[in-house]
Rosetta silent file (secondary structure, phi, psi, omega in degrees, C-alpha in Angstrom):
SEQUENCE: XXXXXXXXXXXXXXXXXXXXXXXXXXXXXXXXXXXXXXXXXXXXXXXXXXXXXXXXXXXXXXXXXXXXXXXXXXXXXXXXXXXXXXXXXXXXXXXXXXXXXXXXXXXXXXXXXXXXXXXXXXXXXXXXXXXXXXXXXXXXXXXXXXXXXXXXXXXXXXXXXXXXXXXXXXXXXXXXXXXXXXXXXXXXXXXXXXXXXXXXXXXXXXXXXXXXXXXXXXXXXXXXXXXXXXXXXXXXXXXXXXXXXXXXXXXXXXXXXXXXXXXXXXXXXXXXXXXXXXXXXXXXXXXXXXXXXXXXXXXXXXXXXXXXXXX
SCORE:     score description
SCORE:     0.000 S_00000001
   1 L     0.000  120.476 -164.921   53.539 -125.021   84.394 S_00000001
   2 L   -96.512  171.336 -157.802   55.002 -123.020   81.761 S_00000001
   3 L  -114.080    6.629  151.171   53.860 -119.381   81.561 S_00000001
   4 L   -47.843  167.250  171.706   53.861 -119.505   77.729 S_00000001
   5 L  -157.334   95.576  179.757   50.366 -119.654   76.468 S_00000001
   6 L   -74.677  138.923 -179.784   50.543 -121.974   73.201 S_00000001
   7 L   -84.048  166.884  179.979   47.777 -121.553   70.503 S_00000001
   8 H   -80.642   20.599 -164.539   46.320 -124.555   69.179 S_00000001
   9 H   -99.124  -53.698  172.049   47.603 -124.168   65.808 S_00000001
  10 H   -38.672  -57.111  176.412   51.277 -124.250   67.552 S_00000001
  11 H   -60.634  -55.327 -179.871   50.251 -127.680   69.403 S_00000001
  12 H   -47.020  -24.460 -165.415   48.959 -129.284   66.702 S_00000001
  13 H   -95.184  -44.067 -172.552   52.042 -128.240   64.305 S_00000001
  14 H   -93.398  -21.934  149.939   54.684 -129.438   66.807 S_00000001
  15 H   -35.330  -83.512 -156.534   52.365 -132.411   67.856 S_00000001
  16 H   -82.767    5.490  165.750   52.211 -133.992   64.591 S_00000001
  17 H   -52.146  -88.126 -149.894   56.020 -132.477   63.579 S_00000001
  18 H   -63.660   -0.136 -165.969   57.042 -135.297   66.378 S_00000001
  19 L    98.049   33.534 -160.945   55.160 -137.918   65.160 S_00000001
  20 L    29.563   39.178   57.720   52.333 -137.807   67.823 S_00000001
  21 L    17.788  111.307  175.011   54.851 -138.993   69.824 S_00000001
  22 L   -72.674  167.836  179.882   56.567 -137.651   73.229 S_00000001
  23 L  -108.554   26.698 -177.813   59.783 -136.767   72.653 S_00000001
  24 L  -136.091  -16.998  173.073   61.577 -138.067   75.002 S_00000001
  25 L   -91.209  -42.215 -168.295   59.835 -141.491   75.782 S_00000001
  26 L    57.789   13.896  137.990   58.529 -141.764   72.123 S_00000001
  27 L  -120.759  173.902 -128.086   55.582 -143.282   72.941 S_00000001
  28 L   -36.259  164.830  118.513   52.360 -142.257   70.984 S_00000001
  29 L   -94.928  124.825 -153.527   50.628 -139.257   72.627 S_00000001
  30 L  -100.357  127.727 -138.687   46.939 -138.514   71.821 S_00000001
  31 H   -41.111  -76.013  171.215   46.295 -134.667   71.068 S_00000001
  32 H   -17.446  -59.855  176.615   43.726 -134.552   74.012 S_00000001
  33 H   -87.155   -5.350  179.442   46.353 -135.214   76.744 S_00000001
  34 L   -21.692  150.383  175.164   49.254 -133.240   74.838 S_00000001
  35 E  -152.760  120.009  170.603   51.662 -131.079   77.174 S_00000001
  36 L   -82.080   90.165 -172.917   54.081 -128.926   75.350 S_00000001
  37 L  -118.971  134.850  137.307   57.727 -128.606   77.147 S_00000001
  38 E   -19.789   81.668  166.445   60.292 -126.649   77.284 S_00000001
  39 L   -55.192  -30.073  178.263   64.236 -128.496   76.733 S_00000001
  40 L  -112.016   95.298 -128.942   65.643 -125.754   77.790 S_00000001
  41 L   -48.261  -30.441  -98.326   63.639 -125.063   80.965 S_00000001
  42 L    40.408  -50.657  178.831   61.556 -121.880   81.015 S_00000001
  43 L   -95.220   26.511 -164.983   62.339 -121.076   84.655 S_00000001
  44 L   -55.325  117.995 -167.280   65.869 -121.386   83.760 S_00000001
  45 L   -84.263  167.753 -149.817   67.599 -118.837   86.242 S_00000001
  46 H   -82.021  -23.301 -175.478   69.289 -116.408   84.131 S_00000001
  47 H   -69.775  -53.669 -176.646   73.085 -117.037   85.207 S_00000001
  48 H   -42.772  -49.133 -171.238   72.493 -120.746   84.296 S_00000001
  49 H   -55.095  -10.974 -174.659   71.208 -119.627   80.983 S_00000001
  50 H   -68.145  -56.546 -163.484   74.627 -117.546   80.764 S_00000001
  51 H   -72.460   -6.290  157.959   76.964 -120.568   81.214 S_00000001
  52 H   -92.708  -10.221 -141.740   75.086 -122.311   78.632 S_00000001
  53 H   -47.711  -69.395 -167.292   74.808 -119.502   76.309 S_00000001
  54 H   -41.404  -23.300 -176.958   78.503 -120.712   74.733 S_00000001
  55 H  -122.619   10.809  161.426   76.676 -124.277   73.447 S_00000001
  56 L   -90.570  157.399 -166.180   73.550 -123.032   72.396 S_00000001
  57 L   -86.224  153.702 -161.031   73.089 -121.950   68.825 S_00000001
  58 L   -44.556  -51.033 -168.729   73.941 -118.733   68.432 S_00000001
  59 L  -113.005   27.272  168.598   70.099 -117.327   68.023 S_00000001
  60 L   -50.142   93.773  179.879   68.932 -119.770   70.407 S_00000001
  61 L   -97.338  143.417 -173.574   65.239 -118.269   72.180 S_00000001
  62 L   -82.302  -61.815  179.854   63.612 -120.280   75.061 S_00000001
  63 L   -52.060   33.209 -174.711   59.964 -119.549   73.265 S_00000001
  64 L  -126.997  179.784  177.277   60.747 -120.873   69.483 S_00000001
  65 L   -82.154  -10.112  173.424   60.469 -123.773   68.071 S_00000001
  66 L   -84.416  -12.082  154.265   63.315 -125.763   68.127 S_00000001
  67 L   -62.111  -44.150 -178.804   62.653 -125.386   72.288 S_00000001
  68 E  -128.251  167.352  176.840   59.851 -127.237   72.555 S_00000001
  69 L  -114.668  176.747  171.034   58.423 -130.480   72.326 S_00000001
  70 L   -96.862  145.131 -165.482   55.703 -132.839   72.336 S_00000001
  71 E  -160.055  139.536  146.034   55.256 -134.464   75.929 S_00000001
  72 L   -32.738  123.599  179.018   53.514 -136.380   78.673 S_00000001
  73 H   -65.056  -32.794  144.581   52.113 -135.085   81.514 S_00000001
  74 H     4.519  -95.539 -154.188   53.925 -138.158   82.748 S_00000001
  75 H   -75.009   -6.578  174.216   57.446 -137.181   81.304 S_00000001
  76 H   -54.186  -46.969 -174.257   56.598 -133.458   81.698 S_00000001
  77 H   -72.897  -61.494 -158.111   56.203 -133.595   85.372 S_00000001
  78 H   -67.940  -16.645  150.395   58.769 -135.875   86.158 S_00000001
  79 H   -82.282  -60.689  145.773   61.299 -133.193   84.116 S_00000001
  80 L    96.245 -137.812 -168.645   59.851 -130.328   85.380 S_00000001
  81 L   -75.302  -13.168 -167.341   62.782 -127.618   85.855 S_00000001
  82 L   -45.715  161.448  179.272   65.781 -130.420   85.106 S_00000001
  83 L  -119.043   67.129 -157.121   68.569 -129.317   83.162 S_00000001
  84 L   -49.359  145.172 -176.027   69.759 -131.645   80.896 S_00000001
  85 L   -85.573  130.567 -153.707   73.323 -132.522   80.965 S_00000001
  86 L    -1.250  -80.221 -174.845   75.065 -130.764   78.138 S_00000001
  87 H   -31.091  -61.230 -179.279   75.416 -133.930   75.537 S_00000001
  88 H   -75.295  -45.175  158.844   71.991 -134.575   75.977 S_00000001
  89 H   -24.199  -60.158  157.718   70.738 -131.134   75.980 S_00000001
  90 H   -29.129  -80.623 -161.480   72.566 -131.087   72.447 S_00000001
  91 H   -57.030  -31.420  178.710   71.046 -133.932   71.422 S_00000001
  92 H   -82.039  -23.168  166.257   67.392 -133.039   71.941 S_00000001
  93 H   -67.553  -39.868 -179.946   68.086 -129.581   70.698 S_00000001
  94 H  -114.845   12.858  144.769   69.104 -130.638   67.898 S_00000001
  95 H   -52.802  -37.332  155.063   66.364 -133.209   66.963 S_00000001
  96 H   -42.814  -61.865  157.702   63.776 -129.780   67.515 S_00000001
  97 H   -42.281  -41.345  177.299   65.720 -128.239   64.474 S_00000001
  98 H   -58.705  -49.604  162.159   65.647 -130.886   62.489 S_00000001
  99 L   -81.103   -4.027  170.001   62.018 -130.691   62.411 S_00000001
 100 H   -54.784  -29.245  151.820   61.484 -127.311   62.784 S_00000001
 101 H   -35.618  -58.598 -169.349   60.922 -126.681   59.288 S_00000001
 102 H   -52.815  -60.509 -164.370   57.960 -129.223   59.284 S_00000001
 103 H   -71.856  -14.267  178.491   56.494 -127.364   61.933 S_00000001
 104 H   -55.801  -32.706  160.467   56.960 -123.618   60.298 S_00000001
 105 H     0.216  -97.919  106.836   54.878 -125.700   57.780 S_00000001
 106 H    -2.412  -71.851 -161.722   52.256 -126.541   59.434 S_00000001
 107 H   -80.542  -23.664  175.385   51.639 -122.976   61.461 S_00000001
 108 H   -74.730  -27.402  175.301   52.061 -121.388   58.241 S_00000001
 109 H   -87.075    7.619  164.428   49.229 -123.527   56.637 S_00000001
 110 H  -103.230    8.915  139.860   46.643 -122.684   59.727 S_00000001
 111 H   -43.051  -65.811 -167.525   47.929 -119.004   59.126 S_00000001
 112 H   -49.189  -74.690  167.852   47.114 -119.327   55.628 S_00000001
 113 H   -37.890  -20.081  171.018   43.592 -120.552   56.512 S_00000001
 114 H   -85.434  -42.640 -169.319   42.763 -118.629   59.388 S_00000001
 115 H   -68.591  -23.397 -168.575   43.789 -115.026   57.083 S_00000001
 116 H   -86.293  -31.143 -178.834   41.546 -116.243   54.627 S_00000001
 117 H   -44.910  -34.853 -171.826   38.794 -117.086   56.901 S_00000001
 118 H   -86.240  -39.577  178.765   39.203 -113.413   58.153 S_00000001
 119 H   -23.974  -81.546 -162.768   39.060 -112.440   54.247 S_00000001
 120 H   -54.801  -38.351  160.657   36.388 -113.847   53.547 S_00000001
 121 H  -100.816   15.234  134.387   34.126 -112.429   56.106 S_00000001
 122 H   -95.589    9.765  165.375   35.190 -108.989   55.532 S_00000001
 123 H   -81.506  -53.944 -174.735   34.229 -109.903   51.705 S_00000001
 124 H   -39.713  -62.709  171.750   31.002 -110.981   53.371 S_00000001
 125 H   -65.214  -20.653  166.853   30.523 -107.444   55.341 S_00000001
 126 H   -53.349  -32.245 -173.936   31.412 -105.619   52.558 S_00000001
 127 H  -107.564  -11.403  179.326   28.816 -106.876   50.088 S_00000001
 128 H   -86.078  -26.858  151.570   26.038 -106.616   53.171 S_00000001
 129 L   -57.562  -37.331  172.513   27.069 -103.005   53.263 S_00000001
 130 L   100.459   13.500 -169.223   26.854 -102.565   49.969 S_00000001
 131 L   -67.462  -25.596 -171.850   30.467 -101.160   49.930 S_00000001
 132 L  -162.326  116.936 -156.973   30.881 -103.948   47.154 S_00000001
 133 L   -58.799  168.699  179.712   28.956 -105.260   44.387 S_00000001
 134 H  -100.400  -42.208  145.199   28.348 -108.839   44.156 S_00000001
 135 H   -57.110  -49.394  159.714   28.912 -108.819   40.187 S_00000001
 136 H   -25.753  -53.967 -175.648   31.927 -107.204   40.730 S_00000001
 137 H   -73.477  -17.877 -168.650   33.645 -110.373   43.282 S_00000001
 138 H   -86.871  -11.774 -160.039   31.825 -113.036   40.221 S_00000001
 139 H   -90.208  -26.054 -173.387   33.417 -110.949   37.387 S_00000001
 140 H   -51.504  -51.913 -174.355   37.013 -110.937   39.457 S_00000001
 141 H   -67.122  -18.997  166.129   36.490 -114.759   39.896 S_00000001
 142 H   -65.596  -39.403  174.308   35.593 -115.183   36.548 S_00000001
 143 L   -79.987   23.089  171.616   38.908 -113.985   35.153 S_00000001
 144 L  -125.026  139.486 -170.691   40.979 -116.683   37.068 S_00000001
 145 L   -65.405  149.642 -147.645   41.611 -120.006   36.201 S_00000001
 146 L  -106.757  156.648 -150.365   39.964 -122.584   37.894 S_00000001
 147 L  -136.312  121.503  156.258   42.055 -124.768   40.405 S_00000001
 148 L  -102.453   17.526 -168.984   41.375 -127.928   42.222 S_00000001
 149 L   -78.706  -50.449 -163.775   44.417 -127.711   44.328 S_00000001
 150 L   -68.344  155.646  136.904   43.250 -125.297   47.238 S_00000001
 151 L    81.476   41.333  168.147   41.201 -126.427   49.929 S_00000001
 152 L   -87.926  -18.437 -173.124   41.662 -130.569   48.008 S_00000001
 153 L  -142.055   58.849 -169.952   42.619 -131.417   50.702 S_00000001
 154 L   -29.496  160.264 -179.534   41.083 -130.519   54.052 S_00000001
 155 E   -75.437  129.031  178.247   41.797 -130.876   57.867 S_00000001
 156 E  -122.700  130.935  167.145   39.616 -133.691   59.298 S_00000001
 157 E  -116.600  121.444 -178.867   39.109 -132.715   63.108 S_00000001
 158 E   -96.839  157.147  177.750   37.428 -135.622   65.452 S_00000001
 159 E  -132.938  173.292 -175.284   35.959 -134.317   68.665 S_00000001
 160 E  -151.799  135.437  164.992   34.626 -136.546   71.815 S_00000001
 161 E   -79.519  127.397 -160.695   32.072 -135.448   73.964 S_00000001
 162 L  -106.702  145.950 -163.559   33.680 -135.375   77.847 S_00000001
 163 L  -141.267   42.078  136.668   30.463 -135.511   80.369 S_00000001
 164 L   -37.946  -33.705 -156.966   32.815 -133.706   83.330 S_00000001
 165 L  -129.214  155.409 -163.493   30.458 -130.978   83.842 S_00000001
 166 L   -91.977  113.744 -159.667   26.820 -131.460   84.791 S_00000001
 167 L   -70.798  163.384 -177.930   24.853 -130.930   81.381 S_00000001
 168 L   -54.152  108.174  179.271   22.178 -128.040   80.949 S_00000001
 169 L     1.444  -36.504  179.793   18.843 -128.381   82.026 S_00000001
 170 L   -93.672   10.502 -167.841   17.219 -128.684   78.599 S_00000001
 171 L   -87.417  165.916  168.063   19.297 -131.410   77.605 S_00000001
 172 L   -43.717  152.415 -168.482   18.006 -134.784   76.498 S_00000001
 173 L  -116.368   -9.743  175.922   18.146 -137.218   79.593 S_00000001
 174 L  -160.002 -166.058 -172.766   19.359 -140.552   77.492 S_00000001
 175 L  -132.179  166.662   49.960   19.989 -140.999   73.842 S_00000001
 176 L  -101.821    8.964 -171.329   19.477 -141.456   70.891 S_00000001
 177 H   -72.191  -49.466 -179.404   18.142 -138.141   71.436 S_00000001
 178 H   -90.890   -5.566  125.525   21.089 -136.784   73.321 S_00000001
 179 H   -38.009  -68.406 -177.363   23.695 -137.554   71.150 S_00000001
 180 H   -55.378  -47.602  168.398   21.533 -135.703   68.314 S_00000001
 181 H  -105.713   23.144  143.921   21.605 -132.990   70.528 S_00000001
 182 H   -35.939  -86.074  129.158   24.932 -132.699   70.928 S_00000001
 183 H     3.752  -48.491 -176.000   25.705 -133.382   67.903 S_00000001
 184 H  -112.079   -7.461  173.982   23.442 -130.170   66.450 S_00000001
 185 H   -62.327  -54.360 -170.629   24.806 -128.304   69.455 S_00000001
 186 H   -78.895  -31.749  122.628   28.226 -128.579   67.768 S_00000001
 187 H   -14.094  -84.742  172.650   27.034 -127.978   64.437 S_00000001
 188 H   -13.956  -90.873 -143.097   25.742 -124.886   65.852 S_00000001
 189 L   -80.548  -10.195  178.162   28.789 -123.569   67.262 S_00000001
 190 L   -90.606  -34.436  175.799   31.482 -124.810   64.309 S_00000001
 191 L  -108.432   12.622  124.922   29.657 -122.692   62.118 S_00000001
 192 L    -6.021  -88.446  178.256   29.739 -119.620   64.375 S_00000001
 193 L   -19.931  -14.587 -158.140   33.406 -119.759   63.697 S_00000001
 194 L    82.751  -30.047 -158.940   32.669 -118.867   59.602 S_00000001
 195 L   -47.719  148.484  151.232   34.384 -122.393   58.923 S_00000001
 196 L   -68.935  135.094  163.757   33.407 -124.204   55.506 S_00000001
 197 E  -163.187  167.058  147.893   33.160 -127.808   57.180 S_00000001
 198 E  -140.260  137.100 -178.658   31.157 -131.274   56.954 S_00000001
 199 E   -66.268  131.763 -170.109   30.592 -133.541   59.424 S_00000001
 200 E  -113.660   26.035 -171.250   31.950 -137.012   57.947 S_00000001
 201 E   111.337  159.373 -171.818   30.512 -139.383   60.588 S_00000001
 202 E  -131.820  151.842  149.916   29.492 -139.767   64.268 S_00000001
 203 E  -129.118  131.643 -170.066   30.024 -142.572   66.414 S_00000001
 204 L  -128.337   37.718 -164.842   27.936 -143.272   69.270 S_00000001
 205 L   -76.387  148.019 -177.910   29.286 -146.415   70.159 S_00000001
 206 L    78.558 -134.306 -176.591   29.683 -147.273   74.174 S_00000001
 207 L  -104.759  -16.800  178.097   29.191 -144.761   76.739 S_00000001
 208 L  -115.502 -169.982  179.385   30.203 -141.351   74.537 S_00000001
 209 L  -127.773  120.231  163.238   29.795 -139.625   71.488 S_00000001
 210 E  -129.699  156.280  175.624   32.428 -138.479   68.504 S_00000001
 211 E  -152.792  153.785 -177.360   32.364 -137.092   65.346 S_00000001
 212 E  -104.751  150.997 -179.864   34.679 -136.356   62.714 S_00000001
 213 E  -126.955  132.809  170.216   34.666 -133.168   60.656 S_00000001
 214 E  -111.411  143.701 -161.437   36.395 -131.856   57.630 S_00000001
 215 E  -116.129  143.409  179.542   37.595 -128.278   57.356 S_00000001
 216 L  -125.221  -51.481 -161.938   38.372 -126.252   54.325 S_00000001
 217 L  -106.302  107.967 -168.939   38.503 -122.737   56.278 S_00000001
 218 L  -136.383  147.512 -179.687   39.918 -123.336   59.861 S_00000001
 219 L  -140.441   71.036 -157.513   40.764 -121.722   62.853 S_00000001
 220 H   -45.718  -39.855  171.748   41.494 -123.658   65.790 S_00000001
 221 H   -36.594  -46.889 -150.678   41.858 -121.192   68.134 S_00000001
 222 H   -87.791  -58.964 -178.925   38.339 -120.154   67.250 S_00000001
 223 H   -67.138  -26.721  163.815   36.621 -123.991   67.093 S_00000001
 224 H   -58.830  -47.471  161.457   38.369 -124.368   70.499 S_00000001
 225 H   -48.176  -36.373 -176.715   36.515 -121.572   71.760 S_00000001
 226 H   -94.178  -35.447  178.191   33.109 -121.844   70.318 S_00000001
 227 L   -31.175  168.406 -179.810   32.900 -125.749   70.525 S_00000001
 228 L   -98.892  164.182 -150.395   30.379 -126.180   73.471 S_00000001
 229 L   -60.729  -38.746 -165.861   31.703 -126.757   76.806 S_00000001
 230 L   -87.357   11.989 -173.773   31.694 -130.667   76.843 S_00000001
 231 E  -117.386  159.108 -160.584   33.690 -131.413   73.622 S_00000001
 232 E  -149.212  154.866 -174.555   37.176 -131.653   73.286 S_00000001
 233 E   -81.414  156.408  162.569   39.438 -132.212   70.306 S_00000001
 234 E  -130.673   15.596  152.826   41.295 -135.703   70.078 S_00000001
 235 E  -170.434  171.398 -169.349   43.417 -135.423   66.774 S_00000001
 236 E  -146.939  140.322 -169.736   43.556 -132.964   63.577 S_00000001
 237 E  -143.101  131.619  132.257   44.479 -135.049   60.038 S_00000001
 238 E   -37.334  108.216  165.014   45.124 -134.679   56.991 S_00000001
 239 H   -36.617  -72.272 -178.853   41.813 -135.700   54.726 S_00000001
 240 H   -45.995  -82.899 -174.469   44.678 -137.917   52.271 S_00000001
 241 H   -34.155  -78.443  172.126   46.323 -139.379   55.768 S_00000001
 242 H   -32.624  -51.947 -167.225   42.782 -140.614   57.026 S_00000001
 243 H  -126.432    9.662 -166.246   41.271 -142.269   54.240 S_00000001
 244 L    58.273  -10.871 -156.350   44.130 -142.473   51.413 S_00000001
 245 L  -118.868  166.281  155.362   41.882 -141.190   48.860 S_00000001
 246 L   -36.875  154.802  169.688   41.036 -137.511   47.560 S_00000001
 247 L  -101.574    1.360  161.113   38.423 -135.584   49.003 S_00000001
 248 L    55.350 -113.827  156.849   36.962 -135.282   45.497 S_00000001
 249 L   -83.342   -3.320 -175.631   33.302 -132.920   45.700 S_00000001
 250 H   -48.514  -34.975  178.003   33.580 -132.831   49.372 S_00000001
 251 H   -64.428  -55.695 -162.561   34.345 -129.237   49.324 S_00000001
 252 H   -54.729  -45.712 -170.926   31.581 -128.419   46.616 S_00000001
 253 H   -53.200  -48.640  177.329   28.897 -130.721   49.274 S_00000001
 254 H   -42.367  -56.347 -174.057   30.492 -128.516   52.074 S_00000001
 255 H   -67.673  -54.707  178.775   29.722 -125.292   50.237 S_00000001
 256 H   -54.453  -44.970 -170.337   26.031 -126.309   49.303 S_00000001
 257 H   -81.900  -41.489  179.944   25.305 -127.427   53.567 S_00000001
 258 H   -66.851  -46.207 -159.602   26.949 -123.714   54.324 S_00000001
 259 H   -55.196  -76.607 -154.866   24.772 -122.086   51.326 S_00000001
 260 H   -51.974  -13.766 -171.162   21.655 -123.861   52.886 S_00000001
 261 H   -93.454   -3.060 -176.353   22.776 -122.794   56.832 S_00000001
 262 H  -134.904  -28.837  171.625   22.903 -119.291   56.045 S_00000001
 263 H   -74.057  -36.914 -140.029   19.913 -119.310   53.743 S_00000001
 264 E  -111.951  144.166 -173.644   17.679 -121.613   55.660 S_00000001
 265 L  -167.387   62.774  178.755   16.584 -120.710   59.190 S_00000001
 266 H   -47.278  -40.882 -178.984   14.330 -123.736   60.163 S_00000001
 267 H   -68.166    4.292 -143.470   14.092 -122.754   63.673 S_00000001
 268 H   -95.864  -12.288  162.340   13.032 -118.986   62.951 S_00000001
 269 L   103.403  -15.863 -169.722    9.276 -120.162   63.466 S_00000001
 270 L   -79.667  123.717  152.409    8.596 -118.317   59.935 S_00000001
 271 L    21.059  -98.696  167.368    6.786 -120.685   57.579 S_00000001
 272 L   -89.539   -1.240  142.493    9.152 -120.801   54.657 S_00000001
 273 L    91.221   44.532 -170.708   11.992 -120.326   56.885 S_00000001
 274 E  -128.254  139.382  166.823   14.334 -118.366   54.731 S_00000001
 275 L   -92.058  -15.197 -173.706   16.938 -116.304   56.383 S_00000001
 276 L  -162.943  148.618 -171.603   18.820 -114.599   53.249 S_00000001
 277 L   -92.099  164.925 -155.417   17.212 -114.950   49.950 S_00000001
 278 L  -100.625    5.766  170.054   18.585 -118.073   47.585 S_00000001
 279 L   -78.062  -64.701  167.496   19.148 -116.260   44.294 S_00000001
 280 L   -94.148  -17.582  167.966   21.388 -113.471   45.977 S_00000001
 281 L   100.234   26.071 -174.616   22.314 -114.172   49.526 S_00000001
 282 L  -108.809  132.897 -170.314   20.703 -110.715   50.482 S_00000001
 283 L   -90.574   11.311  174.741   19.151 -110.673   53.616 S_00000001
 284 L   -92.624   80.471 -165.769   17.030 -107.612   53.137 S_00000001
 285 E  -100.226  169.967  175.926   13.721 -109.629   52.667 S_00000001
 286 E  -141.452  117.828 -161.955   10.122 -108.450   53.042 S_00000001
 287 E  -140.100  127.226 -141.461    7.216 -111.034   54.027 S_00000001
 288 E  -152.480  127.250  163.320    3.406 -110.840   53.372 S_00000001
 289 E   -89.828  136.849 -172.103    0.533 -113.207   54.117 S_00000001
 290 E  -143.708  113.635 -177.452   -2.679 -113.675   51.781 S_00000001
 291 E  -110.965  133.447  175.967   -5.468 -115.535   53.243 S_00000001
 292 L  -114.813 -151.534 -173.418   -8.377 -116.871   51.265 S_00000001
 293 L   -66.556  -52.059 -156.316  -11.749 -119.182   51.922 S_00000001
 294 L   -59.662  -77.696 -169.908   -9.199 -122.090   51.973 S_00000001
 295 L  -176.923  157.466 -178.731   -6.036 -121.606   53.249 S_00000001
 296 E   -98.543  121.199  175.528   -3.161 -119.030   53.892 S_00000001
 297 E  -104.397  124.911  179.000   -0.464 -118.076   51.811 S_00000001
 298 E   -93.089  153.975 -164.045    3.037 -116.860   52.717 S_00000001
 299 E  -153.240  100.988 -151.989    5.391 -115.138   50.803 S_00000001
 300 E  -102.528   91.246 -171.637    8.671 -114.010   51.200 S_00000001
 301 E  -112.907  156.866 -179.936   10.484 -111.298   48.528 S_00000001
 302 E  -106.369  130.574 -171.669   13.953 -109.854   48.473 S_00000001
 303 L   -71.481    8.731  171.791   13.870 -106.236   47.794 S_00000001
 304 L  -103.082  -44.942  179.713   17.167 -106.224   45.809 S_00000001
 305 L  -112.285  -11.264  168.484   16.643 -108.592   43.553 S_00000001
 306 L   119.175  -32.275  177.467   13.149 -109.383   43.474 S_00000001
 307 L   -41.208  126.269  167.664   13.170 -113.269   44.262 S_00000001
 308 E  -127.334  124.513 -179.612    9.817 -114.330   45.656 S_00000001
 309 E  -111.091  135.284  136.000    9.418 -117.401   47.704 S_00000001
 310 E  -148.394 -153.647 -151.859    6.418 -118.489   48.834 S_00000001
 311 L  -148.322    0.000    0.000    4.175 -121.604   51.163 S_00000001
């Protein structure tokens, strides 16, 4: 058991680096059973690491990347502490380098995506403070030229629900019901996280439940965490790899289902249900009832800008 503690941005980057592949059997591994090892052991005692010291490259670290691999719990186990003998030590070392590039790659483009993800929701507190105008961030974005390269091509993450753990009292007892609430369970809890996403299909075929998702703002660490206890990832894609084609308006469709998820607050028991108002996104609303002979009207205004909804 190594005493590293890899994030999932790391597995995933040296996962699909190998090919989804172990790397010492080479055949496929599927994300879900992944084991990350050490070639050069971990528990290595320190004199051994001395006497290899002389055939290791010169800035040679047990924790980097050119150290580890993608692996079976299979071939994982049955190497364990081994010490490969020199040639082959070589040789596996220096297939890790060869790809190491790929994976700096990779962890730099869930870096990228994760800083803006933090960006973006200190842009968010910032304009709820009032620390920063909202015409200000449209006039910035107005002077830059418009781009369809970021975010064209999004992360599609599938998840599968695992039914290990005995589900919560309130859950649905058969489906199609309990798939749906899974399903909005997960929903829930992806867009905790901040992520832009859309759900791109479910399958409820057999005995489980999966669904696939596409990510423009992602943070695995974070979607590992918040997912709900019974779901588990089983591969992270490329949008282009998965379907060949472009992802086209998906982002703009993405953007509209967050706009309505942050505006929209079906569950809140209020009438017209609005959580932030839909002209400015400002959640400092005020809401008044008017009852006549008839019927009752509700009415919901935002004191900044003035926007009146009402039901």
């Amino acid at each position: 058991m190594s005493d590293y503690s890899f994030s999932e941005a790391q597995k995933v980057s040296i996962w699909r680096s190998d090919g989804e592949k172990c790397f010492y059997c080479r055949i496929p591994v599927a994300y879900s059973e992944l084991q990350v090892d050490h070639i050069v052991p971990e528990s290595i005692p320190s004199n051994k690491l001395g006497e290899l010291q002389p055939v290791l490259p010169s800035n040679f670290e047990i924790n980097s990347i050119p150290n580890w691999a993608t692996c079976h719990q299979g071939c994982n186990i049955r190497k364990s502490a081994y010490i490969f003998e020199t040639p082959a030590l070589l040789y596996y070392l220096d297939m890790a380098q060869k790809r190491a590039g790929t994976v700096q790659k990779y962890l730099d483009d869930f870096e990228v995506q994760k800083q803006n993800g933090r960006l973006l929701s200190t842009l968010k507190v910032r304009l709820e403070k009032g620390h920063l105008s909202q015409a200000t961030v449209l006039a910035v974005l107005g002077d830059l030229p418009a781009s369809r390269q970021t975010g064209s091509d999004p992360w599609v993450v599938a998840f599968g629900a695992n039914f290990f753990d005995p589900l919560p009292d309130d859950a649905p007892e058969q489906d199609p019901q309990l798939s749906d609430w899974l399903l909005e369970r997960l929903d829930r809890d992806l867009a905790s996280t901040g992520a832009v996403f859309r759900r791109l299909d479910d399958d409820r075929s057999g005995e489980g439940v999966s669904a696939r998702y596409a990510f423009w703002l992602l943070d695995l660490d974070s979607v590992r965490e918040n997912a709900d206890f019974c779901w588990d990832v089983l591969t992270v894609q490329r949008y282009s790899e998965l379907f060949k084609t472009p992802a086209d308006d998906l982002l703009d469709r993405a953007v509209v289902l967050r706009y309505h998820q942050i505006v929209h607050n079906a569950s809140s028991g209020d009438p017209i249900g609005l959580s932030a108002c839909p002209d400015c996104g400002s959640t400092d609303l005020k809401r008044a009832s008017f009852s006549n002979d008839d019927d009752t009207i509700y009415e919901v205004m935002c004191n900044e800008c003035g926007h009146r909804s009402t039901s």
